[in-house]
C-alpha positions in Angstrom: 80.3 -27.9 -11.2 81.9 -30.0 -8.7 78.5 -31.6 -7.2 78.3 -32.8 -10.4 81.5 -34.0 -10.6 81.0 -35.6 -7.3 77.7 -37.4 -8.6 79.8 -38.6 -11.8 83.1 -40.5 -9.1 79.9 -41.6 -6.7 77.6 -43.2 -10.2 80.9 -44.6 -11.9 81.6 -46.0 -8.7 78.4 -47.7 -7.9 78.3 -48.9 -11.6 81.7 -50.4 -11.5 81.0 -52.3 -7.9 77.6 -53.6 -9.4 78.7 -54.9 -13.2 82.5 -56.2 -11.3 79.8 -58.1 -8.6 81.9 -55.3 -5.9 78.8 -54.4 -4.0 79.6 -55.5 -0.8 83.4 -54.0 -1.1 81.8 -50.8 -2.2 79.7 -50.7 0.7 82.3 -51.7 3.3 84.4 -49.2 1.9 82.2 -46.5 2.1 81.8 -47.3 5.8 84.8 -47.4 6.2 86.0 -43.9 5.0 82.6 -42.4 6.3 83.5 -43.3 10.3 87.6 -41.8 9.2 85.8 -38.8 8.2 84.0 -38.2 11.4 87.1 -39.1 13.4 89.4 -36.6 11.5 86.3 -34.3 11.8 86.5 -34.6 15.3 90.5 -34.5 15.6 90.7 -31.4 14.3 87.4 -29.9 15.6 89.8 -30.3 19.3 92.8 -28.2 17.9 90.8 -25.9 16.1 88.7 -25.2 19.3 92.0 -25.4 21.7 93.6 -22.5 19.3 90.5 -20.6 18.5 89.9 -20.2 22.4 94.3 -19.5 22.7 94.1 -16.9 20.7 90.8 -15.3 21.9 92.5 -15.5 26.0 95.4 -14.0 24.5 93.7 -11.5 22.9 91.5 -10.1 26.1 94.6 -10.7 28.5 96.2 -8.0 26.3 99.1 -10.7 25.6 98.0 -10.0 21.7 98.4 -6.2 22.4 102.2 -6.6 23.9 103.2 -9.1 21.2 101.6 -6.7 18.6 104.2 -4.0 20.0 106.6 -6.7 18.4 105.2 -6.6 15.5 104.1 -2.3 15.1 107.3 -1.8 13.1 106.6 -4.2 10.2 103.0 -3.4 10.4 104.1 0.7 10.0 106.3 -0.4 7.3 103.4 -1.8 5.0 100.5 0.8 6.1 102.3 4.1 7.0 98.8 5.8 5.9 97.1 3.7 8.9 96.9 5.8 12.2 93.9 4.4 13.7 95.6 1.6 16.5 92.5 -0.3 16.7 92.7 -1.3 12.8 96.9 -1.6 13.1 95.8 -4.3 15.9 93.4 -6.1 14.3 96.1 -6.3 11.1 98.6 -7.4 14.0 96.0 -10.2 15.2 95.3 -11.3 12.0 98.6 -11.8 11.3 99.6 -13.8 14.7 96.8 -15.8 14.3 98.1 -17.0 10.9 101.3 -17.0 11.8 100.5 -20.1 14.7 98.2 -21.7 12.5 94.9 -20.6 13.3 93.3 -20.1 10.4 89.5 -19.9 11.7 90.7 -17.4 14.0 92.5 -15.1 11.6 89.4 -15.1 9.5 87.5 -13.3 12.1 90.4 -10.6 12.6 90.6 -10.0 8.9 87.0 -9.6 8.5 87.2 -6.9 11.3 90.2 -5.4 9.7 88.7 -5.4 6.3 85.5 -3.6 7.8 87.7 -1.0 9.9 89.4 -0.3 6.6 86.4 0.1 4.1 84.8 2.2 6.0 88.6 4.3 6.7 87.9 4.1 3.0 84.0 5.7 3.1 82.7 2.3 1.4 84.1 2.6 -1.9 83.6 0.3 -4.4 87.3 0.3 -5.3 89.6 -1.2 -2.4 92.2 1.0 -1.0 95.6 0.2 -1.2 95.4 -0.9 2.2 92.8 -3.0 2.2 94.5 -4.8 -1.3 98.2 -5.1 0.9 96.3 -6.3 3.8 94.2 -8.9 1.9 97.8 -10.3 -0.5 99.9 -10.6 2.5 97.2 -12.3 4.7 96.8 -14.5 2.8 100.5 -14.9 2.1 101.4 -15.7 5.8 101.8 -19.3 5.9 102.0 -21.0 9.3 105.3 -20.6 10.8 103.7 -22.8 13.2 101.3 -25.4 10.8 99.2 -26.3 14.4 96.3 -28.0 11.9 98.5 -29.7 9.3 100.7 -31.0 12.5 97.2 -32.4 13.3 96.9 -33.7 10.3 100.0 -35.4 9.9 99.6 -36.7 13.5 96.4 -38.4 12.5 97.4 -39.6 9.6 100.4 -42.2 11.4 103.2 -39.7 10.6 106.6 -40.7 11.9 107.7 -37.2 12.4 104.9 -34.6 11.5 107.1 -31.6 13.4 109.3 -32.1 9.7 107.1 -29.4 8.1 107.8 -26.9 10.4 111.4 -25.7 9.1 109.7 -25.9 5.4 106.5 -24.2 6.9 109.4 -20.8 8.3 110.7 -20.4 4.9 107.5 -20.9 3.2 106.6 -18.0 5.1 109.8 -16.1 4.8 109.3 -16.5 0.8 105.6 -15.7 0.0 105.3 -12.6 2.5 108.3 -11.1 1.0 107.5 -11.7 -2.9 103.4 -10.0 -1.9 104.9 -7.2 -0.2 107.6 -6.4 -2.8 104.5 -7.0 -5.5 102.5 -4.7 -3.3 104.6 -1.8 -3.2 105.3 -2.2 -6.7 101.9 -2.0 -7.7 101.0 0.7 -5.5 103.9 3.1 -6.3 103.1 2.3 -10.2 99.6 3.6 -9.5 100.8 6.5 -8.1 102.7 7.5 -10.9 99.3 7.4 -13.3 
């Protein structure tokens, strides 16, 4: 649906340039934005590789491990069923790795963690309640750290793009709170059936 939505902007486009006699703006334009593209391509293909490579030092240093310690309690909290400490690290990693922004990162770890727990869960083809928490607050954990929209902003001529970070911590605060209170909700209720 949306190449062809695409193709529709890009034909309308051309048609309007070429009956308004806009050719050569068009064209300049689309130079324009093409070499921006590969520039912010580029920008954040540097921050990306910086926190990607962060997160994988800190995770064979075994600085991951002692900052997971940090975080065992919470991780107890939502999976008291989980005993295995390979998949309770793996949920901590994902986590940290959203928390600072790393979103490429964390998609390896929750790939991992999602394996570890399907086949905790013998390959069923109905997720566990683990595996369901797991994937709603991942994906709730906004940055407290937004490293790529930081980028972002930088690029973009931003006169403070550090702003976003006290919006970024309650974000955060908010959305991990209202999944895991949905979570447990949802989970008790189909205990109950």
């Amino acid at each position: 649906m949306m190449n062809y939505i695409w193709a529709i902007i890009l034909l309308s486009s051309i048609l309007y340039a070429f009956f308004t006699g806009n050719l050569a703006a068009l064209s300049d334009a689309l130079t324009e934005s093409s070499a921006s593209a590969v520039e912010f391509v580029f920008g954040l293909c540097g921050i990306m590789a910086m926190w990607s490579g962060l997160m994988e030092i800190a995770e064979r240093t075994g600085l991951i491990n002692s900052l997971s310690k940090l975080l065992l309690p919470f991780t107890k909290l939502l999976f008291p069923r989980q005993k295995d400490p390979e998949t309770l690290s793996s949920i901590i990693m994902s986590f940290m790795a959203n928390i600072f922004g790393a979103g490429n990162s964390s998609t390896v770890f929750a790939l991992r963690t999602m394996e570890k727990l399907d086949n905790e869960n013998h390959k069923s083809s109905v997720a566990s309640n683990d595996m369901c928490t797991f994937a709603v607050v991942n994906m709730a954990f906004a940055p407290i750290f937004p490293v790529m929209a930081i980028q972002i902003r930088t690029d973009a001529g931003s006169a403070d793009p550090y702003s976003i970070v006290v919006p970024s911590i309650i974000t955060a605060a908010v959305t991990i709170a209202v999944s895991i209170i949905a979570c447990k909700y949802f989970e008790r209720r189909s205990k109950e059936r």
